[in-house]
ChimeraX commands (.cxc) that place a marker at each C-alpha (Angstrom):
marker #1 position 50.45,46.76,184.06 radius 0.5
marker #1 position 53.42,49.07,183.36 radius 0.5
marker #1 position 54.43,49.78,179.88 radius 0.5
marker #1 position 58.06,48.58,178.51 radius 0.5
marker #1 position 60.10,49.70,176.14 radius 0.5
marker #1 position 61.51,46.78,174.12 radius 0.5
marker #1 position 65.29,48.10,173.02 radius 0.5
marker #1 position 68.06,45.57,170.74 radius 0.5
marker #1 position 71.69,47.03,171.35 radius 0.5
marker #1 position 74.32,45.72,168.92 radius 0.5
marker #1 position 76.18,42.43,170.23 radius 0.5
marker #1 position 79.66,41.87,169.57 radius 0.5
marker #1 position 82.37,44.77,168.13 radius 0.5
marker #1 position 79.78,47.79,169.35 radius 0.5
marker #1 position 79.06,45.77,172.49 radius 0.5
marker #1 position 81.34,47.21,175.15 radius 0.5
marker #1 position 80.95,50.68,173.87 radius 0.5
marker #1 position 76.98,50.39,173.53 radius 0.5
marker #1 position 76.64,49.77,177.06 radius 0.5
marker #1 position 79.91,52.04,178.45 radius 0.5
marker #1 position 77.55,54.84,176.71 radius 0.5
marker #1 position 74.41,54.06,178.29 radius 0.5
marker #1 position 76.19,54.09,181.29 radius 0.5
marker #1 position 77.64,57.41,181.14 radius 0.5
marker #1 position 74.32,58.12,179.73 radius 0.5
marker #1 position 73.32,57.53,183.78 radius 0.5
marker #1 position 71.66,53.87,183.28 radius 0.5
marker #1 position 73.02,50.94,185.06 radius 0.5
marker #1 position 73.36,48.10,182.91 radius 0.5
marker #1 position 74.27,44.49,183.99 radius 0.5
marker #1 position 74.00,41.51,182.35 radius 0.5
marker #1 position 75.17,37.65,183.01 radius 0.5
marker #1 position 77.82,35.94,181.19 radius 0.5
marker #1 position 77.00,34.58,177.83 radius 0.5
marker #1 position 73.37,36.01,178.54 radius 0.5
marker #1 position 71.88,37.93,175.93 radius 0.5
marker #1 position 69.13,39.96,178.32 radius 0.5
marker #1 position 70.63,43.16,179.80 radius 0.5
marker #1 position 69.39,44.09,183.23 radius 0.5
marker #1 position 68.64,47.83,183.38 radius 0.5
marker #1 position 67.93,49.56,186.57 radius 0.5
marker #1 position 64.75,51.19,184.65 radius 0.5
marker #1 position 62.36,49.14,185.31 radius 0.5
marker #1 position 60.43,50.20,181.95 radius 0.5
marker #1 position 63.41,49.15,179.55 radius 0.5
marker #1 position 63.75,45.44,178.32 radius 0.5
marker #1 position 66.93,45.35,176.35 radius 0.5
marker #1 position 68.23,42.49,174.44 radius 0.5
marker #1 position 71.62,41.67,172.59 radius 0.5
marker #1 position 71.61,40.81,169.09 radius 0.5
marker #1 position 73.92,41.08,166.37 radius 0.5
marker #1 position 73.76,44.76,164.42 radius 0.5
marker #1 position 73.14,43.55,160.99 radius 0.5
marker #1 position 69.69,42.16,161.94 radius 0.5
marker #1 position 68.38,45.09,164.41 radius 0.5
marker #1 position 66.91,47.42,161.76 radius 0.5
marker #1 position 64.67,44.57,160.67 radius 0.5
marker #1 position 63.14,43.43,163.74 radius 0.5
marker #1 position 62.67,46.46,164.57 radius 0.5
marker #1 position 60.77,47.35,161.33 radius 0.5
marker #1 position 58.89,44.30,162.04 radius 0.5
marker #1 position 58.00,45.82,165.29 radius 0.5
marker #1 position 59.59,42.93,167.57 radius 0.5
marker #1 position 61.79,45.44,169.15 radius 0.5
marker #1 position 60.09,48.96,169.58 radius 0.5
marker #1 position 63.82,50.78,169.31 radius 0.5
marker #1 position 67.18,49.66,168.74 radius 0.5
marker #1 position 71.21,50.54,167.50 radius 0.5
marker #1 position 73.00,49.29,164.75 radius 0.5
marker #1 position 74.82,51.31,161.92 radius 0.5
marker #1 position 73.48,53.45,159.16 radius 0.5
marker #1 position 75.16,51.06,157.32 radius 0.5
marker #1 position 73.00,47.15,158.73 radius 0.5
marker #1 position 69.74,50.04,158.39 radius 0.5
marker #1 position 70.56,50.82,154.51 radius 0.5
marker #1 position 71.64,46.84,153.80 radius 0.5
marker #1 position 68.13,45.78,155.36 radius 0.5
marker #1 position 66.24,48.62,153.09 radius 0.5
marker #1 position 64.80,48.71,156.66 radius 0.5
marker #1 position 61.79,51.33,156.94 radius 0.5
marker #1 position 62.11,52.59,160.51 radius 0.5
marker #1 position 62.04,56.29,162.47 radius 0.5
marker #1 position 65.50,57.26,163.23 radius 0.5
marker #1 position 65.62,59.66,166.56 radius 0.5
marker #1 position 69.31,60.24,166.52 radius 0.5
marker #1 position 72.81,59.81,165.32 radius 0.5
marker #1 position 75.48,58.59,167.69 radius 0.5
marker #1 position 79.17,58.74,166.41 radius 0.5
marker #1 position 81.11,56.24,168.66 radius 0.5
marker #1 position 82.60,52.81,167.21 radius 0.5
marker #1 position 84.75,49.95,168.75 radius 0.5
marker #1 position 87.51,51.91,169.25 radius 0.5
marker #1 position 87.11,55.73,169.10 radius 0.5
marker #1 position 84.39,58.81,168.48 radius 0.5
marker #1 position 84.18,58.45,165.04 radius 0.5
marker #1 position 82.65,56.89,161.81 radius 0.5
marker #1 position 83.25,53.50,160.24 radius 0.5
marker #1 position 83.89,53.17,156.47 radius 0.5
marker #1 position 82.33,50.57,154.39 radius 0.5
marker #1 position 85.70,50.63,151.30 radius 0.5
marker #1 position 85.68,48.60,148.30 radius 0.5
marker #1 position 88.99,46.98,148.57 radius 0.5
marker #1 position 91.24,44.60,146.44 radius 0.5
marker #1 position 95.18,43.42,146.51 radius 0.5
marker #1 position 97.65,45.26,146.70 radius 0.5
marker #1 position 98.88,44.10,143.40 radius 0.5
marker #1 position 95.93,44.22,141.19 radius 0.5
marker #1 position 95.39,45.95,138.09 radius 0.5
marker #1 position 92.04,47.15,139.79 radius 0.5
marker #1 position 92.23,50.55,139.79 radius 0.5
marker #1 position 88.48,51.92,140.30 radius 0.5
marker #1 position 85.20,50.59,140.58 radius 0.5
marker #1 position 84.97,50.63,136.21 radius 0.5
marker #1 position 87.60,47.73,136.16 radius 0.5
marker #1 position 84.77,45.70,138.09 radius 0.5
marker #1 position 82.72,44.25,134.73 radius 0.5
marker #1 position 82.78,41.18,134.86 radius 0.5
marker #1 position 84.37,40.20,138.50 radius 0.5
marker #1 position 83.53,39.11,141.45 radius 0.5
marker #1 position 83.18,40.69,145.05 radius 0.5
marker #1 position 82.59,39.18,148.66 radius 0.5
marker #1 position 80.77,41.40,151.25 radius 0.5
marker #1 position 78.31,40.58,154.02 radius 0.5
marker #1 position 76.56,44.37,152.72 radius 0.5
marker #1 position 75.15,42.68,149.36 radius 0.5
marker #1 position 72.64,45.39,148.76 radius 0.5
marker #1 position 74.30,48.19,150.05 radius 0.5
marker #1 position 77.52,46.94,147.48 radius 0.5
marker #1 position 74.95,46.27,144.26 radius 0.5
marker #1 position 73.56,50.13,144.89 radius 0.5
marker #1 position 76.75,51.16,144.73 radius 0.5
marker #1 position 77.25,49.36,141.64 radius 0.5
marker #1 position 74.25,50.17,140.00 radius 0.5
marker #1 position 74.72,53.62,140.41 radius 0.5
marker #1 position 78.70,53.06,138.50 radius 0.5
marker #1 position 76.69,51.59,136.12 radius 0.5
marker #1 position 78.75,48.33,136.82 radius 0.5
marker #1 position 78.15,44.90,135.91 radius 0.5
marker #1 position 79.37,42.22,138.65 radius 0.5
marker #1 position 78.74,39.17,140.91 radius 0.5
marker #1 position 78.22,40.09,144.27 radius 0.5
marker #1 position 78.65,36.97,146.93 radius 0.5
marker #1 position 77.88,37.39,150.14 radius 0.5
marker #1 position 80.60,36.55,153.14 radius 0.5
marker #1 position 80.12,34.80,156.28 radius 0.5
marker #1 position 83.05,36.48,157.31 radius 0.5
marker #1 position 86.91,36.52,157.12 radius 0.5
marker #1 position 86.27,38.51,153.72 radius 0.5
marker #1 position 89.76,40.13,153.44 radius 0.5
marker #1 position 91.29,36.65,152.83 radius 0.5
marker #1 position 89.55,36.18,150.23 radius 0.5
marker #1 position 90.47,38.81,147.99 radius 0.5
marker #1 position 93.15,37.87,145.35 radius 0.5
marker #1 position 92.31,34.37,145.96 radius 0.5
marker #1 position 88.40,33.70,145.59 radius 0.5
marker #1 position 87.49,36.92,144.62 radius 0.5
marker #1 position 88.31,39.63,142.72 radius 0.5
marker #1 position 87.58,42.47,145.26 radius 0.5
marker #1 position 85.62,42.98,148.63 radius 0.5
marker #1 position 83.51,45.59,150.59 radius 0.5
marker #1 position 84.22,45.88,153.91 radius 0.5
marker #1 position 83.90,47.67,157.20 radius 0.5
marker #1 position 86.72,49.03,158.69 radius 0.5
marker #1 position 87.16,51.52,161.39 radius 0.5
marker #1 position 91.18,52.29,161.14 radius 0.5
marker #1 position 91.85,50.33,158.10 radius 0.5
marker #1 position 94.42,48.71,159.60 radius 0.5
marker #1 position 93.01,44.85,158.89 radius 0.5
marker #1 position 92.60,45.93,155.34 radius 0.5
marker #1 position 96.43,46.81,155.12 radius 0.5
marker #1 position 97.75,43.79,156.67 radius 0.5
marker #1 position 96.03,41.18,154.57 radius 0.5
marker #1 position 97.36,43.04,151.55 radius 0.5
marker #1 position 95.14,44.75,150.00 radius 0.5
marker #1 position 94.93,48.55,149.09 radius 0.5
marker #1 position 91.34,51.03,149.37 radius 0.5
marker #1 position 90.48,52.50,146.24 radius 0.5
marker #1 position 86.85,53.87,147.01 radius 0.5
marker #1 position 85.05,54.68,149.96 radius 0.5
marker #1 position 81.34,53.45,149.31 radius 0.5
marker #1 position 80.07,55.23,152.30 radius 0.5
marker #1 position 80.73,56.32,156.11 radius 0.5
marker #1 position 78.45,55.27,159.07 radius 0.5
marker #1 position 77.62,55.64,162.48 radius 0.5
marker #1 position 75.39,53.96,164.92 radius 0.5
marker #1 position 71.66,55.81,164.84 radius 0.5
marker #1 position 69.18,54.93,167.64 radius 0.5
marker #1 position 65.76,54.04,165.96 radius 0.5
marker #1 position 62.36,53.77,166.73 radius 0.5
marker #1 position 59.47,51.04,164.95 radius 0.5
marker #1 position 57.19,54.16,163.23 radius 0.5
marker #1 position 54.39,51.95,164.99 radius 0.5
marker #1 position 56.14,52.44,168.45 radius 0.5
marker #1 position 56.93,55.92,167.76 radius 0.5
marker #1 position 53.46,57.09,166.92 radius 0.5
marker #1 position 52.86,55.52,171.14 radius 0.5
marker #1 position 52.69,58.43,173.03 radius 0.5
marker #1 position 54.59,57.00,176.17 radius 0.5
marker #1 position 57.09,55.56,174.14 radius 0.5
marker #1 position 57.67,58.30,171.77 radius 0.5
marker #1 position 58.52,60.02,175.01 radius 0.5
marker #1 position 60.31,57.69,176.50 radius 0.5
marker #1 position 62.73,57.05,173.20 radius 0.5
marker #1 position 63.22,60.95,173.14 radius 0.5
marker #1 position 64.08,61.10,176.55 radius 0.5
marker #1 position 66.62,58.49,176.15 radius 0.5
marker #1 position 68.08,60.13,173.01 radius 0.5
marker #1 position 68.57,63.12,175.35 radius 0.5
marker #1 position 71.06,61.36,177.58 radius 0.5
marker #1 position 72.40,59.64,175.10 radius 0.5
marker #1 position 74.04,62.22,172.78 radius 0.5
marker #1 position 74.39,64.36,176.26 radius 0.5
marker #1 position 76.71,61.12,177.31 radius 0.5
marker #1 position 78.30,61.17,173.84 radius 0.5
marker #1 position 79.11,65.13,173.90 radius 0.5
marker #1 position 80.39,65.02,177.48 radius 0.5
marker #1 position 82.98,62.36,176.33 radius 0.5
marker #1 position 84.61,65.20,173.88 radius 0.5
marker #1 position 84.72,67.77,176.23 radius 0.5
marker #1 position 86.54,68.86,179.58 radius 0.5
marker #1 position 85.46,71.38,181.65 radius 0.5
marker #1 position 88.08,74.24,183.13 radius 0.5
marker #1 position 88.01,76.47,186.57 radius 0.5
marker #1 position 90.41,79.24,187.49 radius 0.5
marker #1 position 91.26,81.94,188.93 radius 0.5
marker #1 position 92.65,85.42,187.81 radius 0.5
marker #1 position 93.25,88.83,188.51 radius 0.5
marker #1 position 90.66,91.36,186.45 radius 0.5
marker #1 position 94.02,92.61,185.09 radius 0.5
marker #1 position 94.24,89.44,183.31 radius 0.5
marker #1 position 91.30,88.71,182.58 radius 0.5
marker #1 position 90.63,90.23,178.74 radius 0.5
marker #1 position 93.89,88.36,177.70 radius 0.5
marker #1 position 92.37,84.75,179.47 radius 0.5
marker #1 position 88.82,85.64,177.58 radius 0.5
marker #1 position 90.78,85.54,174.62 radius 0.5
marker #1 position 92.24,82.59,174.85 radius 0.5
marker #1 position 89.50,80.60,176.02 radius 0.5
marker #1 position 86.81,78.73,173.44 radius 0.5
marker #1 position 83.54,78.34,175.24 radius 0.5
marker #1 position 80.30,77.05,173.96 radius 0.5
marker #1 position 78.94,80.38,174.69 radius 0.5
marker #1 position 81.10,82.73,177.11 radius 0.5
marker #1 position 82.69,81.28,180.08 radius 0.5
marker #1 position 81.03,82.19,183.68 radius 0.5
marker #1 position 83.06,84.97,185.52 radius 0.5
marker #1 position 82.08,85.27,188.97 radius 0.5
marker #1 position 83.45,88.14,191.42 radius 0.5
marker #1 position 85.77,86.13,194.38 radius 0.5
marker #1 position 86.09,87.33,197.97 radius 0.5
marker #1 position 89.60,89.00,197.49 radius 0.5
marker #1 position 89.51,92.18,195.81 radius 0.5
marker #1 position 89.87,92.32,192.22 radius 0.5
marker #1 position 90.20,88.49,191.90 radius 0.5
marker #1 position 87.61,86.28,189.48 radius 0.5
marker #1 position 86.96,83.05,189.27 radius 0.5
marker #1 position 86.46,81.58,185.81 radius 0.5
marker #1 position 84.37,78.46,184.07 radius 0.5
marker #1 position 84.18,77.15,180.71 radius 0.5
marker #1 position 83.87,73.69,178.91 radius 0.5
marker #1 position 86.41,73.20,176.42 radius 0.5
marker #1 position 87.33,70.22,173.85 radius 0.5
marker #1 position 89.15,67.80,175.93 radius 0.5
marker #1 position 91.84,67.23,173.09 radius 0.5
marker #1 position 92.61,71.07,173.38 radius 0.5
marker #1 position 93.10,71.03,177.02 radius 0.5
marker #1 position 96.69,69.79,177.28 radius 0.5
marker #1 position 98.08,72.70,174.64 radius 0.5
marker #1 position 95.52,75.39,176.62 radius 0.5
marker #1 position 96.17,74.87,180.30 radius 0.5
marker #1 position 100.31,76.23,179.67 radius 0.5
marker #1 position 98.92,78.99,177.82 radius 0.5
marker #1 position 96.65,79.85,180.38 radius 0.5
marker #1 position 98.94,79.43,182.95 radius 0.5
marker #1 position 101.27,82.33,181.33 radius 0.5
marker #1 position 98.52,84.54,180.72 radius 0.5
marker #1 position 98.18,84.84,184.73 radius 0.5
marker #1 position 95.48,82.17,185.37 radius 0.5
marker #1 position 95.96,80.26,188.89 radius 0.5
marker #1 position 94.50,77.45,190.46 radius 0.5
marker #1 position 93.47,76.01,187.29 radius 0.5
marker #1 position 91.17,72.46,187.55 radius 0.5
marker #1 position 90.50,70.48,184.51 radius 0.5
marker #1 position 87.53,67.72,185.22 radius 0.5
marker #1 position 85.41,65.66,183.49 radius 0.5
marker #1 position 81.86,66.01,182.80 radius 0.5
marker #1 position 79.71,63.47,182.50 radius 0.5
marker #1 position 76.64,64.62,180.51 radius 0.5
marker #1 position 76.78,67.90,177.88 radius 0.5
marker #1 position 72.85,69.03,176.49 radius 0.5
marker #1 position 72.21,71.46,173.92 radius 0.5
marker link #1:1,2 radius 0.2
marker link #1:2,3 radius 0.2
marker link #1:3,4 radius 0.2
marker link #1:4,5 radius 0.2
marker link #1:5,6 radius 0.2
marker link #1:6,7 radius 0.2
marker link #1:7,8 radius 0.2
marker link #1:8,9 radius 0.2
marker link #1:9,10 radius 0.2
marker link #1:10,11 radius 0.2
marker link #1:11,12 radius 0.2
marker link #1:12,13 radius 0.2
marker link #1:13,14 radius 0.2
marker link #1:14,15 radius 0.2
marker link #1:15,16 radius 0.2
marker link #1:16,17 radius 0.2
marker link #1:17,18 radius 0.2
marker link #1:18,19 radius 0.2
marker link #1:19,20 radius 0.2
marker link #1:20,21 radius 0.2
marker link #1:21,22 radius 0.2
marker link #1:22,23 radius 0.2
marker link #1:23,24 radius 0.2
marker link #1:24,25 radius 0.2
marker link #1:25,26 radius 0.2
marker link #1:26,27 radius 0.2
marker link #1:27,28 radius 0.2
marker link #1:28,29 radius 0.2
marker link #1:29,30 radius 0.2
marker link #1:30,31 radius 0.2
marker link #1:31,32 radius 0.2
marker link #1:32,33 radius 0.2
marker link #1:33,34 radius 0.2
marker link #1:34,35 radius 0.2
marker link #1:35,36 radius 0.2
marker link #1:36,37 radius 0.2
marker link #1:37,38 radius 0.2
marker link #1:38,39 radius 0.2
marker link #1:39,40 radius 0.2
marker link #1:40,41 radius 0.2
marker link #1:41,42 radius 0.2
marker link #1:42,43 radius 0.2
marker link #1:43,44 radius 0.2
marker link #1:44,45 radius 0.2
marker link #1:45,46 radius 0.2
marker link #1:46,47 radius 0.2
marker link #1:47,48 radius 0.2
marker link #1:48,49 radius 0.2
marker link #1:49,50 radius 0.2
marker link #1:50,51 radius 0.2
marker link #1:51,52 radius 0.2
marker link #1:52,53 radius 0.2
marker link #1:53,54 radius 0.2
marker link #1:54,55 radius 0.2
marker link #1:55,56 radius 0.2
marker link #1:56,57 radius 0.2
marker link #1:57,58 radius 0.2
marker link #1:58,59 radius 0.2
marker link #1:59,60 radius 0.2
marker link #1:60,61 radius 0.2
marker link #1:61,62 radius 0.2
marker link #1:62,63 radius 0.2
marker link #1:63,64 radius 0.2
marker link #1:64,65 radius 0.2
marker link #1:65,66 radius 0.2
marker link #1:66,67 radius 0.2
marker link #1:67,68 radius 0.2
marker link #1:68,69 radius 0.2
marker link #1:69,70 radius 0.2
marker link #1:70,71 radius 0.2
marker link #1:71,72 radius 0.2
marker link #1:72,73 radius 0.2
marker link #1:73,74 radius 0.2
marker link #1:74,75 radius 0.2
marker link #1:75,76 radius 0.2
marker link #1:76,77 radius 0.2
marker link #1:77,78 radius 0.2
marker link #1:78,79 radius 0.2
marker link #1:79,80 radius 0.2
marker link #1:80,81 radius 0.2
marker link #1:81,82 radius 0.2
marker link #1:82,83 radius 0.2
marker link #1:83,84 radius 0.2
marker link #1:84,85 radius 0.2
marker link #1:85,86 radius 0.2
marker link #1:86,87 radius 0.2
marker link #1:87,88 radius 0.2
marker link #1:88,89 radius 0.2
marker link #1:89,90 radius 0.2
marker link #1:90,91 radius 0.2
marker link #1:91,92 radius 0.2
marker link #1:92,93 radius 0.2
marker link #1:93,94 radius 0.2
marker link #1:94,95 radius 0.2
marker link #1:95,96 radius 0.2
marker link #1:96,97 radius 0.2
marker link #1:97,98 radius 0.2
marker link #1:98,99 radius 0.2
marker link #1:99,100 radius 0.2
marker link #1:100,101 radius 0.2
marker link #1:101,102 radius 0.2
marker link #1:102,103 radius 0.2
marker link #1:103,104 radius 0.2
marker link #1:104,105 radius 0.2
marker link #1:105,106 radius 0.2
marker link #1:106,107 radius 0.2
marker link #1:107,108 radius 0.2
marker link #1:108,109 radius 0.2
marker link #1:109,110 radius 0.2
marker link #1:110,111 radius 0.2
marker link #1:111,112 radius 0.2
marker link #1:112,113 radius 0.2
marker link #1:113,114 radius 0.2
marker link #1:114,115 radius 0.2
marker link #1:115,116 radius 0.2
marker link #1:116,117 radius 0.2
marker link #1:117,118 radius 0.2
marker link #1:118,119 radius 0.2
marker link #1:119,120 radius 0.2
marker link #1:120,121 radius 0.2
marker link #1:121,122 radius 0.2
marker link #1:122,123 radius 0.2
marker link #1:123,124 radius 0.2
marker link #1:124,125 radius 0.2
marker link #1:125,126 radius 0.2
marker link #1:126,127 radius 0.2
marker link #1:127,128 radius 0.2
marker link #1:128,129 radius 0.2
marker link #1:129,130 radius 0.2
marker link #1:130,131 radius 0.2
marker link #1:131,132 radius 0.2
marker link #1:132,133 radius 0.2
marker link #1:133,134 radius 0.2
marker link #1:134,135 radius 0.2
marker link #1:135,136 radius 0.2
marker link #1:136,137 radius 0.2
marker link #1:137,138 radius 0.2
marker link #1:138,139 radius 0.2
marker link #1:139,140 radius 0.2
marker link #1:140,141 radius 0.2
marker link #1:141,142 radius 0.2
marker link #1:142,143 radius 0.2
marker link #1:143,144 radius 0.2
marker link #1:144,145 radius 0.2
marker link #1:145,146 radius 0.2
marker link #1:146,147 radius 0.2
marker link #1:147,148 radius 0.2
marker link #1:148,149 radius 0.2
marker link #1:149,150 radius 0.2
marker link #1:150,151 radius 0.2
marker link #1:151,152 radius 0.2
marker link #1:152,153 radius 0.2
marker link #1:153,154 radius 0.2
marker link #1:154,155 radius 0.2
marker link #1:155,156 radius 0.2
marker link #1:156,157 radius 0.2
marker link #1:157,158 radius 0.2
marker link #1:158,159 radius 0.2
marker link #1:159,160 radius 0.2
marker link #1:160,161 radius 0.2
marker link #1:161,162 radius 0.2
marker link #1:162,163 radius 0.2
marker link #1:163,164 radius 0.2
marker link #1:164,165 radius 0.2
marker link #1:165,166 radius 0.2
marker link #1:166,167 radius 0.2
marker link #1:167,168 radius 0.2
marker link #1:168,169 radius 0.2
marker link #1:169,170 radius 0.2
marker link #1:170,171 radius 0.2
marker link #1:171,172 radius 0.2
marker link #1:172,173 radius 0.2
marker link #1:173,174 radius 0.2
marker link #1:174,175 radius 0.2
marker link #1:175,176 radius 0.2
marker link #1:176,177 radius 0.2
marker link #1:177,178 radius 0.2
marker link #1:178,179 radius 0.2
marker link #1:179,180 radius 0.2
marker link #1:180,181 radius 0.2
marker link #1:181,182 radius 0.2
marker link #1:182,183 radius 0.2
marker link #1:183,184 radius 0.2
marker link #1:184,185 radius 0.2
marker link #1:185,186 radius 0.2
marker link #1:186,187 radius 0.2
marker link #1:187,188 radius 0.2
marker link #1:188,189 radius 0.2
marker link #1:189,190 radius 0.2
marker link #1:190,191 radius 0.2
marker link #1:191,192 radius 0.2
marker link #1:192,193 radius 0.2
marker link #1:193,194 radius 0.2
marker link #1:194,195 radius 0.2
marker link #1:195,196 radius 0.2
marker link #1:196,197 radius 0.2
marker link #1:197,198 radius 0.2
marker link #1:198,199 radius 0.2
marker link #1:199,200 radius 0.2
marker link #1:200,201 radius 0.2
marker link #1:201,202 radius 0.2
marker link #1:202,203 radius 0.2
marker link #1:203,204 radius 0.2
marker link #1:204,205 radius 0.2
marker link #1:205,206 radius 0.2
marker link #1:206,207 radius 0.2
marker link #1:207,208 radius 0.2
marker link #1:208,209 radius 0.2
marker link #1:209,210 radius 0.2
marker link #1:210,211 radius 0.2
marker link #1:211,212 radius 0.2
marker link #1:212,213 radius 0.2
marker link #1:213,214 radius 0.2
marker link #1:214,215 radius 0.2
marker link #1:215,216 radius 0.2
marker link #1:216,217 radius 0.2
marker link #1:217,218 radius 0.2
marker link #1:218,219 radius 0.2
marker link #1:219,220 radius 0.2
marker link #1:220,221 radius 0.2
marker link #1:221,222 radius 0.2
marker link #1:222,223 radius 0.2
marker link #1:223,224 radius 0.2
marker link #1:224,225 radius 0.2
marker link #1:225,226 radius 0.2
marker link #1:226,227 radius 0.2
marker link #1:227,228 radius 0.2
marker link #1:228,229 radius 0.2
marker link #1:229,230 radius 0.2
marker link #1:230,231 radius 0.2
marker link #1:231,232 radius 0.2
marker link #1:232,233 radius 0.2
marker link #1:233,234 radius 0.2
marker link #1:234,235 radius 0.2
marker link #1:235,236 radius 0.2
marker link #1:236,237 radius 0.2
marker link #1:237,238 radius 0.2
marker link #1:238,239 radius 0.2
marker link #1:239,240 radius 0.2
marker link #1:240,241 radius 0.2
marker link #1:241,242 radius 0.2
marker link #1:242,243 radius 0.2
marker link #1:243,244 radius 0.2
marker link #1:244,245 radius 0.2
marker link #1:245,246 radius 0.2
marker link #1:246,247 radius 0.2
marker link #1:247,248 radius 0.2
marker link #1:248,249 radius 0.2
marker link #1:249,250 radius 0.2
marker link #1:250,251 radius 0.2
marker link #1:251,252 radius 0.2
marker link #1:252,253 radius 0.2
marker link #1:253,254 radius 0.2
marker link #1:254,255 radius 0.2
marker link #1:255,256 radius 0.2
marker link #1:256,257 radius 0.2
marker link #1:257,258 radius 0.2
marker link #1:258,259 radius 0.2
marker link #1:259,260 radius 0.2
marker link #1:260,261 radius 0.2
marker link #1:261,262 radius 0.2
marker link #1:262,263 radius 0.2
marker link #1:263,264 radius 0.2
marker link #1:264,265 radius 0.2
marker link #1:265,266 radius 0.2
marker link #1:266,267 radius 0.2
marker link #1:267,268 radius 0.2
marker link #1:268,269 radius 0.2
marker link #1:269,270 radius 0.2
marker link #1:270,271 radius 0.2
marker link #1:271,272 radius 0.2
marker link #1:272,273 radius 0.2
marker link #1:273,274 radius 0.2
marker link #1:274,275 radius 0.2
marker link #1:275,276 radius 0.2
marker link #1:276,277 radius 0.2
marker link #1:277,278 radius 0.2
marker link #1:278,279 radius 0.2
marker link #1:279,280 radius 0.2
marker link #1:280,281 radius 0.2
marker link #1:281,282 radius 0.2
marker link #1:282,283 radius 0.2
marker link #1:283,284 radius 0.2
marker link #1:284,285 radius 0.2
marker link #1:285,286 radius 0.2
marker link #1:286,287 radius 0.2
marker link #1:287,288 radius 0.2
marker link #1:288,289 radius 0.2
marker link #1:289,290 radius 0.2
marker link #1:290,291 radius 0.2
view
């Protein structure tokens, strides 16, 4: 009987990007509307939606040998699981989520100290009476079912809340004034699973294509061509992850040049280049970047 590697991915905001990764990441992954079993085309993976805040603890319990949710879900659980490796994507971008203590925009809260005695809403109770503890501050702490930021001003006295852009925060009128902590997805193992052989390997490999998926989606890569003349002046102006690859071209004295550069840099770079006596410049994508 073949061995499977049992895998929970994050339903609902991290959904679509979870499985856009593990695409570019080279796995096909299907799955039926309203299902919560993803099809791989691995035949060793069984993958399974669930929501993020409960993924560290099955996997602790060793339902799931491996799964993604935040730092964040794995420090609210207290959840005692082998983390393989960071992966800093969200809903909307390449970058980390912040879990703020928030209250209105008109209250004479002005730090975390002015908390004695109040009350806060969060769905992160233990990750928000850490926090606390460590201020040294006395407080209720309720926990939310959800549309927390209404809450604030009205039920409660403050909240703690995730927020990518901190946009939802600012419309429901209410102002940051501490950032508890910043997180980013991790892909985890069961330390049962991970002491498996096969699926020690199997996790690693996976890790493998997935951060080589997630530095890909930074980067761009660059060909052109130059005369030698040009050349030291192109070098110059050109970041590389190492050097770029000159190679000699038919014509004499002309070079053909590679490098990988940030993709955000490419659109002030390419001009520049240009100038500098560069020709025939392609910029293309790449779709995996290892280490």
């Amino acid at each position: 009987m073949k061995q499977k590697l049992k895998i929970a991915l994050p339903k609902g905001s991290l959904q679509e990007s979870t499985i856009s990764l593990f695409t570019n990441a080279g796995f096909e992954v299907s799955n039926i509307s309203r299902s919560y079993y993803l099809s791989f085309d691995d035949p060793e993976i069984e993958a399974v939606l669930m929501r993020a805040q409960e993924i560290p603890r099955y996997v602790q319990l060793g339902v799931f040998d491996a799964g993604i949710s935040g730092k964040d879900w794995i420090t609210e659980n207290r959840a005692d699981v082998e983390e393989i490796c960071e992966l800093c994507y969200a809903k909307q971008g390449l970058r980390p989520v912040k879990i703020v203590l928030a209250v209105p925009e008109k209250s004479e809260i002005k730090s975390v100290k002015d908390l004695n005695g109040k009350i806060i809403a969060t769905e992160l109770v233990n990750l928000t009476r850490d926090y606390l503890k460590k201020h040294r501050v006395r407080c209720d702490v309720e926990f939310s079912w959800g549309a927390t930021e209404i809450k604030a001003g009205h039920l409660v006295d403050a909240i703690v809340e995730i927020t990518e852009t901190g946009t939802t925060i600012l419309s429901h009128g209410l102002k940051i004034i501490d950032v508890i902590m910043e997180s980013t997805p991790r892909f985890f193992a069961n330390r049962n699973a991970w002491k498996n052989s096969w699926k020690k390997e199997k996790m690693t490999r996976i890790a493998l294509l997935l951060e080589g998926a997630l530095n890909a989606s930074r980067k761009v890569g660059l060909k052109m061509n130059a005369q030698k003349k040009h050349i030291p002046a192109i070098l110059k102006k050109l970041p590389a992850i190492k050097k770029p690859t000159i190679s000699r071209l038919s014509t004499k004295n002309w070079y053909a040049l590679e490098t990988i550069i940030d993709k955000k840099e490419a659109k002030e770079i390419i001009p520049e280049l240009k100038k500098l006596g560069a020709s025939g410049i392609v910029e293309y994508s790449i779709n995996k970047l290892v280490y």
